[in-house]
C-alpha positions in Angstrom: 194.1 -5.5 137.6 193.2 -9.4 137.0 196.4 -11.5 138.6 194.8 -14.7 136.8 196.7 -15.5 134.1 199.4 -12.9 135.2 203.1 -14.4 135.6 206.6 -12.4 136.8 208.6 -10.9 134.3 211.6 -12.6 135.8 210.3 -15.9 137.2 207.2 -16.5 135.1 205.3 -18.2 137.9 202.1 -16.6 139.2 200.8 -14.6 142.1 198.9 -15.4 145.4 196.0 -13.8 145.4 197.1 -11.4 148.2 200.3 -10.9 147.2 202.3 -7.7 147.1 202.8 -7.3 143.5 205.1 -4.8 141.1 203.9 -3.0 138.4 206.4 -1.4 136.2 205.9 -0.1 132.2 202.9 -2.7 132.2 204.9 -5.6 133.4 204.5 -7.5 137.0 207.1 -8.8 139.4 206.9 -10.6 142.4 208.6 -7.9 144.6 211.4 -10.3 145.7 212.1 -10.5 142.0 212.2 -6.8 141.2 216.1 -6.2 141.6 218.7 -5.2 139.8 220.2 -7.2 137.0 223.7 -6.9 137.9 223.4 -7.5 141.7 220.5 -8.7 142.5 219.7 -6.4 145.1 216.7 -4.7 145.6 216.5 -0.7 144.0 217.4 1.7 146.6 214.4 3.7 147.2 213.1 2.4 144.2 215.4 4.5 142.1 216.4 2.4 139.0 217.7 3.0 135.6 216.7 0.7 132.1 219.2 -0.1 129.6 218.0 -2.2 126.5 215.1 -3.8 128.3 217.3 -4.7 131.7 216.9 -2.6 135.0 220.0 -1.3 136.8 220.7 0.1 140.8 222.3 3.2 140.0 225.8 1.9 141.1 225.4 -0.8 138.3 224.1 1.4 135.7 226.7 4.0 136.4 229.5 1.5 136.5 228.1 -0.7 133.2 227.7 2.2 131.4 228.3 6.0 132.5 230.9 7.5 131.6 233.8 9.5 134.3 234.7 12.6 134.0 238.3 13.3 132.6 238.4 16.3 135.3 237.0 15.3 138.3 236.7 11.4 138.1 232.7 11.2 139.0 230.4 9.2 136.7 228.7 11.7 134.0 224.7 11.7 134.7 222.8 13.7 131.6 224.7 15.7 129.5 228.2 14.8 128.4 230.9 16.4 126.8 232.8 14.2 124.4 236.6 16.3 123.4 240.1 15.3 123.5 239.0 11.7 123.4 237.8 11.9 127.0 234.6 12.5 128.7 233.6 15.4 130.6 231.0 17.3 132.7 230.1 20.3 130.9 231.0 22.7 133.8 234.4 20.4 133.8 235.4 21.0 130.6 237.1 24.0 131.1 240.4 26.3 129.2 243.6 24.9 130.6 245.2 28.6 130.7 242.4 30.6 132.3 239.8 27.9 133.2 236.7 29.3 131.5 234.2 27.3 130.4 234.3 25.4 127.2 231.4 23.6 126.7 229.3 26.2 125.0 232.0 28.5 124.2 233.8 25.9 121.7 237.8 25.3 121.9 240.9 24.8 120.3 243.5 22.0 120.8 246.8 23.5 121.1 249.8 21.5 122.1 247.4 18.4 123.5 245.7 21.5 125.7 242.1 22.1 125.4 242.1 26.0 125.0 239.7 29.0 124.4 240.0 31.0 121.6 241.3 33.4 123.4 244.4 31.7 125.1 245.3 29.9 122.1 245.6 32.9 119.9 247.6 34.6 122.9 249.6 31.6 122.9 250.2 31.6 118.8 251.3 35.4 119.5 254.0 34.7 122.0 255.5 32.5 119.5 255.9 35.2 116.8 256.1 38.2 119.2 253.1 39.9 118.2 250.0 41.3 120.1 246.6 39.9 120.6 243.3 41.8 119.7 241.8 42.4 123.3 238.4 42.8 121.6 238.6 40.4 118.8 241.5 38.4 120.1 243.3 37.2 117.1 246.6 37.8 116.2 247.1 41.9 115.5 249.6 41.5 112.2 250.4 44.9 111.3 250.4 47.8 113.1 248.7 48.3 116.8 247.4 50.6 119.1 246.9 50.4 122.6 244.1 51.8 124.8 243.7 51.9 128.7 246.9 49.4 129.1 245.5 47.2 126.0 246.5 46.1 122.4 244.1 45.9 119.4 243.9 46.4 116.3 243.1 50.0 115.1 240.1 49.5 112.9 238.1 48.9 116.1 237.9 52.6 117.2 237.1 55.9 115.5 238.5 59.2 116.3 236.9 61.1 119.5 236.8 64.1 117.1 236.5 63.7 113.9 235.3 59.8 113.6 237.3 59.0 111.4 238.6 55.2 111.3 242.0 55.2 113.5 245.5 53.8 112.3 248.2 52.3 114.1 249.4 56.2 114.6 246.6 57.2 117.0 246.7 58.6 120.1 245.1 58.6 123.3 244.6 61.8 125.8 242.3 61.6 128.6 240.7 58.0 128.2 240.0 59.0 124.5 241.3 57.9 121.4 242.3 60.7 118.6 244.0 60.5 115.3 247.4 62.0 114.5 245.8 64.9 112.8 243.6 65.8 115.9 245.9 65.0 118.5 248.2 67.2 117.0 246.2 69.9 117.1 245.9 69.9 120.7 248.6 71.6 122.4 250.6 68.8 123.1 254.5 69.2 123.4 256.4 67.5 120.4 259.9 65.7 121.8 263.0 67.2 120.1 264.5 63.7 119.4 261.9 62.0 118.0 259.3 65.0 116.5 256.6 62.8 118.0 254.0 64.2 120.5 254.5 63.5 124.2 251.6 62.2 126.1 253.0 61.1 129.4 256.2 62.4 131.2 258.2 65.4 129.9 261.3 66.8 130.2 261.9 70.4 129.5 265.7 71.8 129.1 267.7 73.0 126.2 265.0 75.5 125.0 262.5 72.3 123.8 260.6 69.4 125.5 261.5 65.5 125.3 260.2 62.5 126.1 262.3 61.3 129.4 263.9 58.7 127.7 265.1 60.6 124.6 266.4 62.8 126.7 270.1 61.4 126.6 273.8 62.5 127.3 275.2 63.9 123.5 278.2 61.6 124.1 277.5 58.0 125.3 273.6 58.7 124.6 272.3 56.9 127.8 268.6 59.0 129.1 269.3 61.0 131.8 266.1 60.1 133.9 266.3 62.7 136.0 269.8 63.0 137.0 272.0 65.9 136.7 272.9 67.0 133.3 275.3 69.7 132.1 274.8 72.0 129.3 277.8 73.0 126.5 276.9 74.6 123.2 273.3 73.5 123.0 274.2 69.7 123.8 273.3 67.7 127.1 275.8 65.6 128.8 276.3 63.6 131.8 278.6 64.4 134.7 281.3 61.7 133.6 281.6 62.7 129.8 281.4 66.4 130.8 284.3 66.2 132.9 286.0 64.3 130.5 285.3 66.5 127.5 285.3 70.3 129.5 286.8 69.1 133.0 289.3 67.4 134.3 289.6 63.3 135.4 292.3 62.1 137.2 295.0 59.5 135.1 295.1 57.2 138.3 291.6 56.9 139.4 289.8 58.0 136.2 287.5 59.6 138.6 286.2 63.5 138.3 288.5 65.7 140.2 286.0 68.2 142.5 288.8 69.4 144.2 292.9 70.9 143.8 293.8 69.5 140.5 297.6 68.4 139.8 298.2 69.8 136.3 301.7 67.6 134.2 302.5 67.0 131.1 298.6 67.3 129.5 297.7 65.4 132.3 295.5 66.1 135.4 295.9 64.2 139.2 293.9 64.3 142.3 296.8 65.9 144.8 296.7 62.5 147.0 297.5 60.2 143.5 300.5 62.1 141.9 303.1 59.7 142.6 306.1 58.5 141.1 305.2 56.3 138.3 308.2 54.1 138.7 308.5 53.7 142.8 305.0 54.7 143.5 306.1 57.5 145.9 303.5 60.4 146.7 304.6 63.8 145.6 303.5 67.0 146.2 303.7 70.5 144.3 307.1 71.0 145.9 308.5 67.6 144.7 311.1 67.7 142.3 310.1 65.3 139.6 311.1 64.5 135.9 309.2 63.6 133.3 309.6 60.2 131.7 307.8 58.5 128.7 305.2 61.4 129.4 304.3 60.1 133.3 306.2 61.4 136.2 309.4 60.3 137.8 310.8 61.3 141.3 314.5 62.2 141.5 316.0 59.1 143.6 314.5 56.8 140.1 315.7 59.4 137.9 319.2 59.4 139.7 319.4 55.3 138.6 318.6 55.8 135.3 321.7 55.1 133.2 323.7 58.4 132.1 322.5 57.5 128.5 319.1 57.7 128.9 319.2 61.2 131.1 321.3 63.0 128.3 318.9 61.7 125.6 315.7 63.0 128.0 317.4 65.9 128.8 318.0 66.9 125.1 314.5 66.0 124.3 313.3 68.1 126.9 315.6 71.1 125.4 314.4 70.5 122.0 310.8 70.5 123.3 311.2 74.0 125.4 312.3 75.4 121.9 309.8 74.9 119.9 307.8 76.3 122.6 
């Protein structure tokens, strides 16, 4: 190349003969004048970067005009993701719920929160309750059916038998789905609460099967889950409300008397809480005791009571003995 008439780019004076030149896009610098625009220093290694006909260090050219990631802070070199009026990497631009990718996968803004489609419709659903579509994951509206632990909607999956499209009343046996129709037809127990089939846990008493928790006490209808149960007339109950409808519970403790029962007046004690109702004195079989207001009274109260009051108890205990 001819240095004659040459001159530097930046200094526009012209070169020794023997001079160390630079040559860069088909323009010449003196190599002390081949630096960068905004610091005057020379390019590290050469490296340099143009902007609109001016040559930048990288420092310079990343802090003039790359932008920083919103995520991780660094300056953005290539591709950048504008979203959310911010800048980002494209492996930083990620779902704020489960932190997948979202530079190629698209997103949805949600509460100021860059999401996938998939955590914002999950998000939408917890709002109104309903279930997300764990294959198409939007917002299941109607009816559902759920598979290996999973919601979605029922026009997804066909019947293991018949193929026919499945409603929200399918079934699923052995990692398959079925329809009603088919499952039916299968063997399986129906539940003598609910007349539905039971695919998991059953409980077999009274002559039919149940689902475990429609298996309930007859009287306070709480499931039984696999405690004892007693059986009256084709009806279940619990040990507490069989007692109190068949057995006896004491009027003190109102706890279920296992062992010598003290019988009075309709009434039924454990021995070691018939007492005097007035004094609180223990009293046994042999104890001579008087009835008052339908609870028992020892003789040393009844002995206080005003003469009155015995003659009219007395007479009502005469009138009662008659009509037995």
């Amino acid at each position: 190349m001819s240095l004659g008439n040459a001159a530097c780019r930046r200094c526009g004076e012209g070169f020794g003969v023997h001079e160390q030149i630079v040559n860069s896009n088909g323009e010449v610098w003196h190599t002390h004048c081949f630096v960068c625009a905004q610091c005057f220093q020379p390019f590290p290694e050469g490296v340099f970067y143009e902007f609109e006909g001016r040559k930048y260090c990288e420092h310079d050219f990343h802090v003039n005009f790359a932008p920083c990631c919103g995520r991780c802070g660094e300056f953005i070199i290539g591709r950048v993701i504008k979203a959310m009026n911010n800048s980002w990497h494209p492996d930083c631009f990620c779902c704020e719920l489960c932190n997948i990718t979202l530079s190629d996968a698209g997103f949805v803004k949600n509460a100021g929160r860059a999401l996938c489609r998939e955590c914002n419709a999950k998000e939408k659903a917890k709002g109104s309750g309903k279930y997300v579509c764990h294959k198409c994951h939007s917002i299941i509206e109607e009816g559902h059916i759920k598979f290996k632990g999973e919601a979605y909607h029922p026009y997804h999956f066909n019947c293991s038998n018949c193929s026919v499209e499945l409603t929200a009343d399918a079934r699923e046996k052995t990692g398959e789905l079925f329809c009603l129709r088919c499952h039916d037809k299968m063997g399986i127990p129906i539940c003598g609460a609910c007349r539905r089939p039971i695919e998991e846990r059953v409980v077999h008493a009274l002559g039919k099967a149940w689902h475990v928790e429609h298996f309930v006490c007859a009287k306070c209808e709480k499931p039984f889950l696999g405690t004892r149960h007693y059986e009256k007339k084709g009806l279940a109950y619990c040990e507490l409300h069989y007692h109190q409808l068949f057995g006896n519970i004491c009027f003190v403790c109102n706890n279920i008397i296992n062992g010598d029962v003290f019988s009075a007046f309709n009434k039924a004690w454990c021995v070691n809480h018939f007492a005097c109702s007035i004094c609180d004195r223990k009293m046994s079989q042999k104890t001579k005791f008087f009835e008052f207001d339908l609870k028992p009274v020892c003789k040393l109260c009844y002995d206080k009571f005003p003469g009155e009051l015995k003659k009219r108890l007395k007479k009502a205990y005469d009138e009662q003995n008659k009509k037995k």
